[in-house]
N, C-alpha and C positions, 0 to 999 in steps of 0.2 A: 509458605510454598507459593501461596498468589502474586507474589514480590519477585520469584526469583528472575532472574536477567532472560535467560530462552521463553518463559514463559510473559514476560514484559514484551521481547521481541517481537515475538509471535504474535503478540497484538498488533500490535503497529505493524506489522503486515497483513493486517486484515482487509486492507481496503487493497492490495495485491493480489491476495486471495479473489479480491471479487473480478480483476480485470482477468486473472489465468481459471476461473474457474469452470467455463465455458469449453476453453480448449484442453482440461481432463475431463470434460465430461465429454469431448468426441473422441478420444482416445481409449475409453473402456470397452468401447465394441471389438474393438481387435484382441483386449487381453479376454475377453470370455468366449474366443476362438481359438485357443493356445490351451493345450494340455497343464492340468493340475498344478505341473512342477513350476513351469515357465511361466504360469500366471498369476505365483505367489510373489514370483523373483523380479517379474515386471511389475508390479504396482508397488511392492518394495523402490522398485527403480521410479516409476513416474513420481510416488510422492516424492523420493527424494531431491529429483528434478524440479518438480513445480514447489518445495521451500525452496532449495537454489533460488528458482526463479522468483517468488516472492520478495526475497531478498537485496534483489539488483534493483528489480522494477523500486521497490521503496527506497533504494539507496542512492540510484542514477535517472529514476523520474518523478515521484512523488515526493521525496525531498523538497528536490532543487523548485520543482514546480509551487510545492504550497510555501517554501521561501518569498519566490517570487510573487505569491501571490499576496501575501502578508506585507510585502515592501512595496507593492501598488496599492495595496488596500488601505497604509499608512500613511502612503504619501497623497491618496484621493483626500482620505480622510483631515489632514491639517490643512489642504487645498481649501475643503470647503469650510470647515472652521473658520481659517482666517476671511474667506469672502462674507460669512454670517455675521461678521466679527467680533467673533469670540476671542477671548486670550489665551493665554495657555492652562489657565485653571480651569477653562470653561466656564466663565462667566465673561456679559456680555464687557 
């Protein structure tokens, strides 16, 4: 069950979670001024919004972003290897 694919997903947007969590948590003062009915059906609605939104942010910025940051961190990284002059075994 810890395996399945939504619940794998849903990890890895955990760090989207942390950037939308801020703006659900300004958004709850409005639904606990909304009658009973309309303030089951809205936070049904805002979590479903903020997965959606979880979802993009990991998919169209946290992606691309920690790609890029692994293919500068790769390439700092043999930069200074070769100036230490290491080989590619890592010895000198």
């Amino acid at each position: 069950m810890l395996r399945s694919k939504s619940l794998v997903r849903l990890s890895q947007w955990s760090f989207a979670l942390y950037l939308v969590d801020e703006l659900v948590i300004r958004i709850r003062p409005f639904l606990t001024e909304m009658p009973a009915t309309e303030t089951s059906s809205a936070a049904i609605l805002a979590i479903d919004a903020a997965i959606a939104l979880f979802g993009l942010l990991r998919g169209f910025v946290e992606k691309p972003a920690e790609k890029w940051l692994r293919s500068r961190g790769a390439l700092w990284l043999r930069e200074r290897q070769r100036s230490l002059g290491y080989t590619t075994r890592g010895n000198r």
